[in-house]
Every structure is written in C-alpha cells, then in structure tokens.
C-alpha positions in Angstrom: -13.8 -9.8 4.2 -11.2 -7.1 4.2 -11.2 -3.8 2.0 -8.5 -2.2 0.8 -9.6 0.6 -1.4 -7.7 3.1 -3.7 -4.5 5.3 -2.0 -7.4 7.8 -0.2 -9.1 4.9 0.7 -6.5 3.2 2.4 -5.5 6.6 4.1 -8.6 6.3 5.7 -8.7 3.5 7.3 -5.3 4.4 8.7 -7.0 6.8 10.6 -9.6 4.3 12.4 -8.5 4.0 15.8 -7.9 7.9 15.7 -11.5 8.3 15.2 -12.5 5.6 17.5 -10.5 6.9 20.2 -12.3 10.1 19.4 -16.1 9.2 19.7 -15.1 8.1 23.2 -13.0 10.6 24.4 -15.8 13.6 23.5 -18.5 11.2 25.2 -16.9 11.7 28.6 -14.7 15.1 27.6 -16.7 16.9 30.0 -15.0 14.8 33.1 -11.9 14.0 31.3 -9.9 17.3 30.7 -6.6 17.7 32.6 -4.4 21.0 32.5 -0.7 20.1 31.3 0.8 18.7 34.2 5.1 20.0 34.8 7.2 16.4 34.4 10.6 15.8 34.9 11.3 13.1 32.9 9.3 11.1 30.2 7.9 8.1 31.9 8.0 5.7 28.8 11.4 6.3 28.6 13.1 7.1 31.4 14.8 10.4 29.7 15.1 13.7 31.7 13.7 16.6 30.5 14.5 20.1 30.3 13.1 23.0 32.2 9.5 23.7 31.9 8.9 20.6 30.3 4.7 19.4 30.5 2.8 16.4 30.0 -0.8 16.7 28.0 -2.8 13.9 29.3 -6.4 15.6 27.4 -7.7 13.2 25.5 -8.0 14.7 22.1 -4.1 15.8 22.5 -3.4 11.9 23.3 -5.3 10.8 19.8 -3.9 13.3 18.0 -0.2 12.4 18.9 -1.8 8.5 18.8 -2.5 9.1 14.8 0.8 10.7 14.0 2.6 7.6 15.4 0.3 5.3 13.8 1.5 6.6 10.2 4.9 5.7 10.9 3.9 2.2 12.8 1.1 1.6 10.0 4.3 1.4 7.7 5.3 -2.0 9.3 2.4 -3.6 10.7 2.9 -2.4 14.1 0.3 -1.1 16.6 1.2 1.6 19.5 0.0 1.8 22.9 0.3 3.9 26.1 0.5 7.2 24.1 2.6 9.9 26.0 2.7 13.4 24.8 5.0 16.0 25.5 5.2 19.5 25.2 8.9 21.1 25.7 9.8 25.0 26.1 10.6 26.0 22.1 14.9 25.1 21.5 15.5 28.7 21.0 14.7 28.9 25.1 16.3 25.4 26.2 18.6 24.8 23.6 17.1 21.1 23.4 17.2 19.6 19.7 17.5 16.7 18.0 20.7 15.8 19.2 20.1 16.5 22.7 17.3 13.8 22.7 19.9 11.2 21.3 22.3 11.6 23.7 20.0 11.2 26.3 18.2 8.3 24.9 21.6 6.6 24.3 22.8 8.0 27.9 19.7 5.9 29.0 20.9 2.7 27.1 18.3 2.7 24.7 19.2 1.4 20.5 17.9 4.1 18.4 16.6 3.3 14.4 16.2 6.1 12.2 13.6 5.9 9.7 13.3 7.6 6.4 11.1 10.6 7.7 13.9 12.6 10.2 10.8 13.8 12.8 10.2 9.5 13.5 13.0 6.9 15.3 12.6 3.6 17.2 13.9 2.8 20.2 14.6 -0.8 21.6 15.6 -1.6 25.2 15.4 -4.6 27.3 12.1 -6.3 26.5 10.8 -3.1 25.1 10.5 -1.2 22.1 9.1 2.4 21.5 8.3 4.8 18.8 9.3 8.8 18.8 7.9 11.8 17.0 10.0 14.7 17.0 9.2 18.5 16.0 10.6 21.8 16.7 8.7 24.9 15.8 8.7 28.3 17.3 6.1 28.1 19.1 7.2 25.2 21.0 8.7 21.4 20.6 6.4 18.4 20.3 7.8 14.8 21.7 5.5 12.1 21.8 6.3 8.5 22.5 4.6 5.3 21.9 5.0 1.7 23.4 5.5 -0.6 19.8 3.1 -3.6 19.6 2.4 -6.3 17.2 -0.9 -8.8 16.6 0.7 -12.2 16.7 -0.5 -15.3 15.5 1.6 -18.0 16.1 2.9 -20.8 13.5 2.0 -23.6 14.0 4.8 -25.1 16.3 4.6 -22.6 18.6 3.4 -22.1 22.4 -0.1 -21.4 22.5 -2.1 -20.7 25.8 -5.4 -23.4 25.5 -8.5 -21.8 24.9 -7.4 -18.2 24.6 -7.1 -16.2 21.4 -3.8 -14.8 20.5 -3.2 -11.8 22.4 -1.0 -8.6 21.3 2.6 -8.6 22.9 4.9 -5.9 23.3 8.0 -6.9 20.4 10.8 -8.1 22.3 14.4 -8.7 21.1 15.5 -11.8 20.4 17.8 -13.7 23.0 20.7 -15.7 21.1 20.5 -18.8 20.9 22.6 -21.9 20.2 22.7 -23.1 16.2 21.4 -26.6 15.8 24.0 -29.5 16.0 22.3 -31.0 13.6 20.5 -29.5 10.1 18.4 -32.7 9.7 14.9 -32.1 10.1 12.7 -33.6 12.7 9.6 -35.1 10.9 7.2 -34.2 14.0 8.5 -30.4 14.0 7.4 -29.6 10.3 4.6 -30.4 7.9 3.0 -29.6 4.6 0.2 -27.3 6.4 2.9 -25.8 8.9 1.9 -22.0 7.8 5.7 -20.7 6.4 5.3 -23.4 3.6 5.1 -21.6 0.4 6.9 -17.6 -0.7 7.0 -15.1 1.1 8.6 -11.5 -0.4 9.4 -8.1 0.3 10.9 -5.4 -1.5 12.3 -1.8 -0.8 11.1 1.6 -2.5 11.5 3.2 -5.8 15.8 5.5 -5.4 15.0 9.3 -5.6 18.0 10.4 -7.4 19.1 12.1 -10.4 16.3 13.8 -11.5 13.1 15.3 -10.0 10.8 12.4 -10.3 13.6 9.9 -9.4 15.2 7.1 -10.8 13.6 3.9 -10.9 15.1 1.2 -8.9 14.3 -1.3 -6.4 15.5 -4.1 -4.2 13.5 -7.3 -4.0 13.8 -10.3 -1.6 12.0 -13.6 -1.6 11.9 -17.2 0.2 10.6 -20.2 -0.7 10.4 -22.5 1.8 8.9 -26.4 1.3 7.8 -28.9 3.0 10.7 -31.5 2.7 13.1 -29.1 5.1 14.9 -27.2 2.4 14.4 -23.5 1.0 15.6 -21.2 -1.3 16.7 -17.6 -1.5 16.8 -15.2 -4.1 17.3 -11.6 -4.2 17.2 -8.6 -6.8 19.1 -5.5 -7.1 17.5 -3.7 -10.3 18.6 0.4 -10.8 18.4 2.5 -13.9 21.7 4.0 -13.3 23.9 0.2 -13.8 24.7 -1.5 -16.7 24.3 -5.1 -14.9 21.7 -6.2 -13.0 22.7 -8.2 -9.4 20.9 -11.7 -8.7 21.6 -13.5 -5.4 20.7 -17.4 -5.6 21.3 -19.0 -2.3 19.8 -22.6 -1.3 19.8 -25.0 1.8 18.0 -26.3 4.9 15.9 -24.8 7.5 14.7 -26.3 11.1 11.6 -25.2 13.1 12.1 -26.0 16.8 9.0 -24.1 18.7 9.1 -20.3 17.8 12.3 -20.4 16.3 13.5 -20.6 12.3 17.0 -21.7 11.8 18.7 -21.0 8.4 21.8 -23.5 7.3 22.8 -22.2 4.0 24.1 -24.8 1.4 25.3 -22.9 -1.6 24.7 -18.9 -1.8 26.2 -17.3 -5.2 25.9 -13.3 -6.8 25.2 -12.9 -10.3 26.1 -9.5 -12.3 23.8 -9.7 -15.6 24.0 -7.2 -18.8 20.5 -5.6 -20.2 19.0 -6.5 -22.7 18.0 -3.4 -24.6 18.7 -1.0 -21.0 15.4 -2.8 -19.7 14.5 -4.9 -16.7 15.2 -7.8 -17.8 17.8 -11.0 -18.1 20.4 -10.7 -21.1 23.7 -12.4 -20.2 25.9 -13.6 -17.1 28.8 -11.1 -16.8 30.3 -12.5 -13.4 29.3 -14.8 -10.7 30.8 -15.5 -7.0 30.2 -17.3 -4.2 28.9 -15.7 -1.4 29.7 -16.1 2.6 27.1 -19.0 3.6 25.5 -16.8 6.6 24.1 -19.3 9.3 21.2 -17.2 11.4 18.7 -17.9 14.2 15.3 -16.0 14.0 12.1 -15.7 16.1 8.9 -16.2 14.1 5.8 -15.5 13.9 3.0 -14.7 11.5 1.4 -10.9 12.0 -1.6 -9.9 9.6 -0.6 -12.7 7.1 3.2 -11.6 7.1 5.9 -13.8 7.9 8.2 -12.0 10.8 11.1 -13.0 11.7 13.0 -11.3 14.4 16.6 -11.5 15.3 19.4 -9.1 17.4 20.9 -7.9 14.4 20.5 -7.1 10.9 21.8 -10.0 8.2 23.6 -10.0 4.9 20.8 -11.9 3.1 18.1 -10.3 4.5 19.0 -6.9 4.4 18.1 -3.6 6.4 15.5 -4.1 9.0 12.0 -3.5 8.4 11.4 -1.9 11.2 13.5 -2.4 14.7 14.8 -5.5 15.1 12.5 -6.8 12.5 12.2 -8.3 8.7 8.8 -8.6 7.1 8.1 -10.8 4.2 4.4 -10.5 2.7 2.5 -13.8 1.3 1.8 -14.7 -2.5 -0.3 -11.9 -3.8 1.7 -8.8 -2.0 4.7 -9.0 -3.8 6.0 -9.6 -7.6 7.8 -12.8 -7.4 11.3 -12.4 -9.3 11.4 -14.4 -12.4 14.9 -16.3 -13.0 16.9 -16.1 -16.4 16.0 -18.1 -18.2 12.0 -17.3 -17.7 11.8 -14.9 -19.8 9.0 -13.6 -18.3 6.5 -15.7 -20.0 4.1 -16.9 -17.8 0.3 -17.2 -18.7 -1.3 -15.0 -16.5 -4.8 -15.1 -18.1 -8.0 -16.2 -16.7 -11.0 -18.1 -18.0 -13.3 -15.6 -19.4 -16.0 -17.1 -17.8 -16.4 -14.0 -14.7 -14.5 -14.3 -11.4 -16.5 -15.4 -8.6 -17.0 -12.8 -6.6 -20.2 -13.6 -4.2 -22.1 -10.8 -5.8 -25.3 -11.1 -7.7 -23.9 -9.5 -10.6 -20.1 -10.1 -12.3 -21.4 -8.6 -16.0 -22.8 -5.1 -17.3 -24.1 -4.6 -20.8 -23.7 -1.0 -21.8 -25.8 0.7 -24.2 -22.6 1.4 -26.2 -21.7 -1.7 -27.3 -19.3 -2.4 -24.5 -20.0 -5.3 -22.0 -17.9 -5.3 -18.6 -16.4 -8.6 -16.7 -15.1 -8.9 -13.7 -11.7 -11.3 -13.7 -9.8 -11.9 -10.6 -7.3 -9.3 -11.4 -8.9 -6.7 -13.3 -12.4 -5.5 -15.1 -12.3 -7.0 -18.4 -14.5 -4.4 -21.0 -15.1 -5.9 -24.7 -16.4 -4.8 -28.0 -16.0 -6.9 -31.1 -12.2 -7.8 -31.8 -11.5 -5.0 -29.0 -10.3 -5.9 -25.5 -9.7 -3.2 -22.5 -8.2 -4.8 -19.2 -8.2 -2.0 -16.4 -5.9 -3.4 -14.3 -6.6 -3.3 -10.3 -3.9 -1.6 -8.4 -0.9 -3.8 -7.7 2.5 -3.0 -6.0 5.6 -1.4 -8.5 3.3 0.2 -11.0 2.5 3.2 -9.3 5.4 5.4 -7.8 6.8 8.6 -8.6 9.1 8.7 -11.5 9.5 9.9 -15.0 6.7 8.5 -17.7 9.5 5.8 -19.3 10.3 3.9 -16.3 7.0 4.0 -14.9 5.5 2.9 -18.3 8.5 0.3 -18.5 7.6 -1.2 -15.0 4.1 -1.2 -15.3 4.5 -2.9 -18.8 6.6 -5.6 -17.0 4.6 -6.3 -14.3 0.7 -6.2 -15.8 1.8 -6.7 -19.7 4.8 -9.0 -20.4 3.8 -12.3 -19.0 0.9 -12.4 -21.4 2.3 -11.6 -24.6 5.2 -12.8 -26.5 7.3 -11.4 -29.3 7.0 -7.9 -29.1 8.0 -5.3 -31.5 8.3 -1.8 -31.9 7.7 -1.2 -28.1 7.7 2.7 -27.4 6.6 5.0 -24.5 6.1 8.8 -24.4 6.6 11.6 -22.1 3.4 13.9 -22.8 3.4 17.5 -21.7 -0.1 17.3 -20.3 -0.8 19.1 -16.4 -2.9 16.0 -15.7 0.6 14.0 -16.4 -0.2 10.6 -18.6 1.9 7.8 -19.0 1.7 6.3 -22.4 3.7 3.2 -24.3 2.2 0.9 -27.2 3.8 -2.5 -28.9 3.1 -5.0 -31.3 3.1 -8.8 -29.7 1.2 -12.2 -29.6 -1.2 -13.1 -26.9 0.2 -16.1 -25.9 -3.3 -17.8 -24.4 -4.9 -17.2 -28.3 -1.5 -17.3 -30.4 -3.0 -13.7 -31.9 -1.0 -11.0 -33.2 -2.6 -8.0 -31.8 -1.4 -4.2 -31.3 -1.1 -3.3 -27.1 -1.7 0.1 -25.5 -0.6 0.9 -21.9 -2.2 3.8 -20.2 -2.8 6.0 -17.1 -3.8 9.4 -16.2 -6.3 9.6 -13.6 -7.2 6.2 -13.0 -5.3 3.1 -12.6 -3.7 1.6 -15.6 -5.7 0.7 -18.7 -4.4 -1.8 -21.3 -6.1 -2.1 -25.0 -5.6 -5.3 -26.7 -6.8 -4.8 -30.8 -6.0 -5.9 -33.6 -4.1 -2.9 -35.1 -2.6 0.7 -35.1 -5.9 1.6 -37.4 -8.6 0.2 -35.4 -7.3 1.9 -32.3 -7.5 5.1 -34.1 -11.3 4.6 -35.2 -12.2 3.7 -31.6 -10.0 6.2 -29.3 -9.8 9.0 -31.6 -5.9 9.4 -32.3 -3.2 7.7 -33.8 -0.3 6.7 -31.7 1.9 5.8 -34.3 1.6 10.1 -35.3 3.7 10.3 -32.0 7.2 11.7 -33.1 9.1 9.9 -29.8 11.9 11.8 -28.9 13.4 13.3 -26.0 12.3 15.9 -23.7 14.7 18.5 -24.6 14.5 17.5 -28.4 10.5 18.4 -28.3 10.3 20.7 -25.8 7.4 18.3 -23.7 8.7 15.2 -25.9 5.8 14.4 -28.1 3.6 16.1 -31.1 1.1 14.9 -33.4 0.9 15.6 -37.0 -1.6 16.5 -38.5 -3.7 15.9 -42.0 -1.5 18.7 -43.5 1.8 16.6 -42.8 2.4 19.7 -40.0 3.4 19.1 -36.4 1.4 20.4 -34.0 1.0 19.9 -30.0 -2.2 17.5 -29.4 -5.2 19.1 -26.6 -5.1 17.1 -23.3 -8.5 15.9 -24.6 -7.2 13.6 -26.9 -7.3 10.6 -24.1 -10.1 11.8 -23.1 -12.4 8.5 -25.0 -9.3 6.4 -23.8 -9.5 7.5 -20.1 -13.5 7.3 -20.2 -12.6 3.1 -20.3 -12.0 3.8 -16.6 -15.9 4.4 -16.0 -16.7 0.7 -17.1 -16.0 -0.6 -14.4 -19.5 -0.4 -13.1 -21.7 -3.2 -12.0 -25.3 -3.6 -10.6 -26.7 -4.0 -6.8 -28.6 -6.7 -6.0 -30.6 -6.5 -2.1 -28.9 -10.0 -1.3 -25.1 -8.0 -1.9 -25.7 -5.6 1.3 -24.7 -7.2 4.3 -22.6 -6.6 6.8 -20.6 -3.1 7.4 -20.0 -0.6 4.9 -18.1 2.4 5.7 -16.7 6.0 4.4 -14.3 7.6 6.3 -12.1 10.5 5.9 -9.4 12.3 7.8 -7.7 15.4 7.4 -4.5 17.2 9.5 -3.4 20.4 8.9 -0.4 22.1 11.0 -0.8 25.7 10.7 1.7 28.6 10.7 1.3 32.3 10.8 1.9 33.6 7.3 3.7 36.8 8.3 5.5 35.1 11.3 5.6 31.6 10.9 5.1 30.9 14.4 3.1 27.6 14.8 -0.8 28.0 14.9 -1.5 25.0 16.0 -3.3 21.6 14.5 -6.8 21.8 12.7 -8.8 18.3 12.2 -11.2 17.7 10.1 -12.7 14.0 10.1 -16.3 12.2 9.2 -17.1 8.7 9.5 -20.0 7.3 7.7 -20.9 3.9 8.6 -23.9 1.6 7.0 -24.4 -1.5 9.0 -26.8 -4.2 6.6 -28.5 -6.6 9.1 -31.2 -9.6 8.2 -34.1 -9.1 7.1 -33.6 -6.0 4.6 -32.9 -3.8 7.9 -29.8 -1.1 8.7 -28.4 0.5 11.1 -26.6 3.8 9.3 -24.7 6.7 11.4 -23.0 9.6 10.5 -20.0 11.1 13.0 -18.3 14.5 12.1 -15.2 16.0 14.0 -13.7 19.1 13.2 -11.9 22.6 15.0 -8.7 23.0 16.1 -6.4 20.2 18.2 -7.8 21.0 22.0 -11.0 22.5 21.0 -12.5 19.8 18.6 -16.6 19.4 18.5 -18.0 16.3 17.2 -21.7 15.9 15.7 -23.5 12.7 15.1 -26.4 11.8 13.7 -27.9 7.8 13.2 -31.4 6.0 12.2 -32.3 2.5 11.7 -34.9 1.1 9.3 -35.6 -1.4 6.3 -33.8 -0.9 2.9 -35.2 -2.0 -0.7 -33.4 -2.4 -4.2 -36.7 -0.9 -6.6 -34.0 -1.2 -9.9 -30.7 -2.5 -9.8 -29.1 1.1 -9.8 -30.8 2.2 -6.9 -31.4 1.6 -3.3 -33.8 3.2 -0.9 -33.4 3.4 2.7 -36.5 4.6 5.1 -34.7 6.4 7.5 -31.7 8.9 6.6 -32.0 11.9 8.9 -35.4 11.7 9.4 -36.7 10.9 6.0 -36.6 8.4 3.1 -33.5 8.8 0.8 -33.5 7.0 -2.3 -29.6 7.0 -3.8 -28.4 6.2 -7.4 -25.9 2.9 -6.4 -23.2 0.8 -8.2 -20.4 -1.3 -7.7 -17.0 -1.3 -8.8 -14.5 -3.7 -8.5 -10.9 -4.3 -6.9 -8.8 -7.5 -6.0 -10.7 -9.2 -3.9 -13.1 -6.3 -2.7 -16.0 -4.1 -3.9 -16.4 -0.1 -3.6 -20.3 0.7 -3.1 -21.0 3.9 -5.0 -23.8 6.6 -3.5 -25.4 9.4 -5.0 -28.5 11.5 -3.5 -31.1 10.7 -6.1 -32.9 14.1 -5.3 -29.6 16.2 -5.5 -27.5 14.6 -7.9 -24.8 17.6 -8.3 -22.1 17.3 -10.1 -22.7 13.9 -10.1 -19.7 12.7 -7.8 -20.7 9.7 -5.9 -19.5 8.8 -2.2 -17.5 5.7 -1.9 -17.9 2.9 0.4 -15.9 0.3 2.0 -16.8 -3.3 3.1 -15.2 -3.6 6.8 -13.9 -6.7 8.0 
C-alpha cells in the first residue's frame, strides 16, 4: 500500500533517500571524510572548470546536493545517481556565471532544457542525460550534477530479461525510426490486457499573470487508447483572460511493435468555444479547423504507473516536454478527464452509502453530537438529519494559488458540478480574513435523489468542505451565519469584498470566527483503531533546509538541516519494532541521534494504543484514524503529556 499524505506529508517523503543516505553515511563518517579535492573539469560532464575549482566528495555534502536535485527530478518521476558536487571560486573572482556554464556545456555538445526554476537545467547527450543545480552567492558558487534515471516497467510487448526484475536504466534518447508501411494492426502485437489500454492524462500548471495570486488557467491533455487499434486525442486550452475556450479532437490508429508506439492520425480538428456565463464550461462553437495530421514514433514504457513516451523532439499534439526528451501522461485517478460539449458536466459521481471498503476494522464514527462520519471512496461523508457534509479528499486543480473566485469556481467544477443539476443563484466571495477562506453557495438538485437542496463550498485550513441542506435557513441554525447576508461585490467596491448585516439592517465586517462551526466539520474525519489495523510500516518523517545569509553582509552562511524520522514497524503477533533518527547542525558538521526498542503493543479502547517499550518505558498514546483516497493517517498523542493537544501524524509505507 502506498501513502500519499497531505502537501507536508508528501514533502516528506521526498526527502527519503536523503535521510537514508544519511543514516549510512554518519555510521561510517569517521572513515569516510575527504578534504575538497582541486579538479579540472566536472567528470559527469566533461566541462572544464575555472581556476580553483574543488570537488566535495564528504558524504553529507553529497546527500545534501543529492536532495536538492531530487526536488527538481521528484517533479517528473525521475531518480538521480552518481551525485557530483562542486564548489567554484565566487563569479566576482572568476567571472564564471550562468552563461559561462552554457557555453561550455553547449561547446561540449550537450542539449540543455531549462525548467521553470532558473538555478535547475537538463542536459542530454549521447545515451545520457543529467541534471544541474546552479547558485551564485558571495561566498562562493555551488554546481552540482546528477546522472537522470528512471524505474521502468515495461509494457507488455516489450524485451524483458527472463527471471530478473526490471532494473533502473539511464533515459536514453530515442533513435529514429522508420514509420510503419502499414497502419493495420497485427492481432498478436496488441490485446485487451496490453497495459496502455484505457486514459492516460496530463495537464500543465495554474498562469501567474495579471494579478498577485494569478490567473487561473490550465492546459490539459488526454489519450484514450482501446483495444481494437484505434485511439483518440483530445486537448484543452482553458484561461481566464479569453473569451473562447480552445478544444483539440483528434482520432486514428496506433501500432505497438516491441517498445515502440506509433501514432497515424485520421482526422485532428481545433475548436474555439464562447462561455457560457465567463465560466469553464461549453457554450457554443465559434470556429473549427482542421489541424496538420502529425504522424510520430515514440519509445514506451510504463514508470510508477505513468505512461512515458519518449521521442527526439517535442510534438504539436503533445506539447512541451515533461521533462528532457520526455511526455508523461498519469492513469485514471491522477488527472480530471475533460468532459466534451455536449456533457454538460453531468455525470453521477456518487457512491453507495453503504461505507467504502477500506480493510480497516472501522469505516463509521458516531459522535456524541449528533453527527455520524462515513468513509466513501472519495471523501468522509458526516450526516445529521436532512444535513449532509462531504469533506472532500485532496484532488489535483482544486488547490493552487489564485484569487478566492477562480479557485472557488474550479473547485466547484471539479468536486461539485457532476452531482448536481440546475443550479441557481451560484455566488462566491472574497473574504478579508488573514487565514484567507474561499467561500461560494448555489441552489441545485442532487441528481442521484432528484432533491432540491441548498450547496455550500468551503476551505480555509483544511481541504474543501461541501454542505448539502435543505435551505439558506437551516444552514444558518446549524453553522451560525447566514450567507445569503453576504453583500457580493467587488474588492475595491467593499474594501475586502464582503460584509454582513446585521439585526439592525446595518452593515458591519463579520469576525474571522464566524466559520469557525463550519471549519470544525474538518475534525470529523476521525475513526477508531482496531489491533488487527497495525501492520506493516508506519512512518513520520520531516525535513527541513535552510540557506543562511549574514544579515548585515549577506554573505552566504552556509546550509543548516534539520531532519527526524520516526518509523513504527507492526509485526505478527501484536509485536513492534519502533525507532526514532534525529539529524540536525549545519551542512558538513551534521550529528545524528537515534534511539529504537522493540516489544508487544495492545489496543485497551479503541482510541488508544499502548506499546511496552518507547525509550525505556511503557507509553500509552491517544490514537485515531483519518482518512484519504486510498490511504490512512495514524494519529498519536502522549497520553501522559497531552499539550496542546496536537497529534503526530503517521504514514503507511509501501
């Protein structure tokens, strides 16, 4: 089982090689430790360097550098290797910048990619292809470079060695290759289990223009490719800025022939559709034209779940690489498929309300409030009466930075719309509140029930909350305001955009704590521990970097780390094996600490657990669940020293 938790969470786990490569390193430190060595030229690459130039083979250099490659690589599913780390006289001594390294990379014959951090680039040659970090400071300038590799898995149709695993293999370019003579399909070369059969999607990031949270817009792409030879294309251009939204349908036949995909394009045509309302949606066909049909050879193969297809250089339909010489399209459950006119976005979404089946002991809570909590596939479903609260798991487009409308709008879209039809009266509002909520309300009709039922979309801290009730009143009895006392106008107009009135027909700015009873639906999603949910590996992990710079001079200070990993490992038999690994001090001088025991474990309620042996002692913790798509957070507090009452997250490992 995989666990991808919440943003921090995720960061984390980034980070796990780094700390890895860390516990080893300080085990043998003592023999390890090498003075910067003078070096010519970078070996990786081939480059010459200038005058004074060093290599820093110590170890905790070599992870360091390792992790600030791996952010960039993490981006596209790519893993690094062979780490090399150097440490240049500062460019106000050897005039060396930016430049000067691209004109000897390039002098060197190697293809340089930007990416959309400037300190990052990729570098392809031959069979090879690197990663760069780049940054000048006072002090000194940093040049790392990394050899780029990816975890194959191979479709089905491909060389395999017999008896081995798949292996990781340096990304090569693609050598060009003869189109098919012939675009019929050969019945032994595909199948309907042949592993591209189905979607596959990507999608760039949300346009930072215009104003100071940006402008929402986004670019998707998506294939469908079935089992009878032919597939389909389809791509989205949506901005806030147009009046038309662009729609590329494009349709033909593909061939497999070992580890390579060949598209033959039948018909490709761009659409230019109006708004309807200014929204993201499908109003009317402006213009349509056909488009070039764009023949292209790739090299496949399937990399953590993703399709990749690799090829020399970049394509019409496809886009800007993903990364080098590469496009990555994600499987069902990544991506928001784009919905055709025509659609009209109504799809019925909704689950049985019978609870997801999660392979927990317990999928329901019963508060002493009156609420009762379910887990669904897709969110935490919390009930009371005729009320309904959805909070929503995290999925990709609803969180990114932007002003409260489009946000609002493309949340709505994306966790609201296909359920619902009809609506009316649908409103968001920009609230003047540090902690920055993201508000919109509409009347529609649940289209699994037929009801007519008043919506609420919400956010602050947490992820997104939707109410379904029956009206405007009954969400003011419950949550504690009315939203229809909202006077929606602009930000300018209300200096913050919103104010409430009150019982005296007065307007007045409403306290930050009036979401407070709306924002406390966030804490439902709590369920109970059971002794038979704790096995396997459970972890906490957290990293932090921190460059630091004189204040008075702003020369560079160097790199402080701080990093713990807390690891719970359940075995049979109600037995653990639990360790503890803190790092911290400055880059070159870091100390590590750990501390582990083993013992047996019990569950005496279903809110606690109790282990034997935690540092020497028995610790008995306060413990819940809560949920995320298709993973579980375990929730720990010190029973003896509750605090503030902040519990410590855990992750299930794979």
């Amino acid at each position: 089982m995989s666990f991808y938790g919440t943003n921090k969470h995720t960061q984390f786990y980034m980070k796990k090689i780094f700390l890895l490569c860390l516990f080893y390193a300080l085990v043998t430190v003592a023999h390890a430790q090498k003075k910067l060595i003078p070096v010519p030229k970078s070996a990786l690459t081939g480059i010459g360097l200038p005058n004074g130039s060093k290599q820093d083979s110590r170890i905790l250099s070599v992870a360091a550098a390792a992790t600030l490659l791996e952010m960039e690589s993490n981006k596209t599913n790519t893993k690094i290797q062979n780490t090399e780390v150097l440490v240049l006289a500062p460019a106000s001594v050897n005039k060396f910048n930016k430049d000067s390294l691209i004109q000897r990379l390039t002098a060197r014959s190697w293809k340089i990619t930007p990416t959309e951090d400037n300190n990052y680039l990729w570098l392809q040659k031959d069979m090879r292809v690197v990663i760069a970090y780049f940054d000048i400071s006072t002090k000194q300038t940093d040049l790392y470079f990394a050899e780029a590799i990816l975890p194959v898995t191979p479709a089905k149709g491909t060389n395999t060695i017999s008896n081995q695993t798949p292996k990781q293999i340096i990304v090569q370019p693609v050598n060009q290759v003869n189109e098919p003579q012939n675009s019929q399909l050969n019945s032994q070369t595909i199948s309907n289990d042949l592993p591209i059969i189905g979607s596959w999607g990507k999608s760039n990031s949300v346009g930072q223009v215009n104003n100071r949270f940006g402008t929402y817009s986004y670019v998707k792409y998506q294939y469908t490719f079935n089992s009878n030879g032919t597939y389909s294309f389809t791509g989205k251009n949506y901005s806030e800025q147009y009046d038309e939204t662009l729609l590329i349908k494009e349709s033909g036949t593909y061939l497999i022939n070992e580890n390579k995909l060949a598209i033959n394009p039948q018909k490709s045509v761009i659409e230019a559709w109006s708004k309807k309302n200014g929204g993201d949606n499908w109003n009317q066909l402006k213009t349509s034209q056909q488009r070039a049909l764009e023949k292209a050879t790739y090299q496949i193969a399937i990399v953590d779940r993703n399709l990749v297809l690799q090829t020399d250089s970049e394509t019409e339909r496809d886009g800007r690489f993903s990364s080098a010489n590469l496009y990555s399209y994600g499987p069902p459950g990544t991506f928001t498929a784009i919905q055709l006119p025509g659609s009209d976005g109504q799809q019925n979404t909704e689950h049985p309300t019978a609870a997801f089946n999660t392979g927990f002991k317990f999928t329901s809570t019963n508060f002493d409030d009156g609420w009762v909590s379910t887990v669904e596939e897709d969110w935490v479903e919390v009930s009371k009466g005729n009320i309904k609260v959805l909070l929503h798991y995290p999925k990709e487009g609803t969180i990114f930075p932007a002003d409260p409308e489009p946000l609002t709008n493309a949340a709505w879209n994306i966790l609201v719309a296909p359920r619902y039809s009809n609506l009316k009266n649908y409103k968001t509002s920009y609230v003047e509140d540090y902690k920055r909520p993201y508000f919109g309300m509409g009347y529609a009709k649940e289209i699994k029930t037929g009801k007519s039922v008043f919506v609420v979309l919400f956010r602050r801290a947490s992820e997104w909350i939707e109410v379904m009730i029956p009206d405007n009143n009954s969400f003011t009895q419950e949550f504690g305001f009315n939203p229809e006392s909202i006077r929606w106008g602009s930000i300018s107009e209300y200096m913050g955009g919103w104010v409430l009135d009150n019982s005296q027909g007065k307007t007045v700015k409403a306290d930050p704590e009036v979401f407070d009873r709306l924002e406390k639906m966030a804490t439902y999603n709590k369920f109970a521990v059971a002794a038979s949910d704790f096995t396997g590996r459970w972890t906490n992990d957290f990293t932090g970097i921190q460059q630091m710079y004189h204040v008075y001079s702003g020369q560079y200070a160097g790199m402080n780390i701080n990093q713990s990993n807390e690891e719970f490992d359940f075995k049979a038999g109600n037995t653990y094996n639990w360790k503890l690994l803190v790092v911290n001090g400055m880059a070159g001088t870091v100390k590590a600490n750990q501390v582990k025991s083993s013992g047996t474990f019990s569950v005496p309620n279903n809110w606690q657990i109790q282990f034997s042996d935690i540092e020497g002692k028995p610790k008995i913790y306060n413990a819940f669940f809560s949920c995320m798509k298709g993973a579980r957070l375990l929730n720990l507090l010190d029973a003896q020293y509750p605090g503030s009452g902040i519990y410590t997250q855990y992750g299930m490992a794979k």
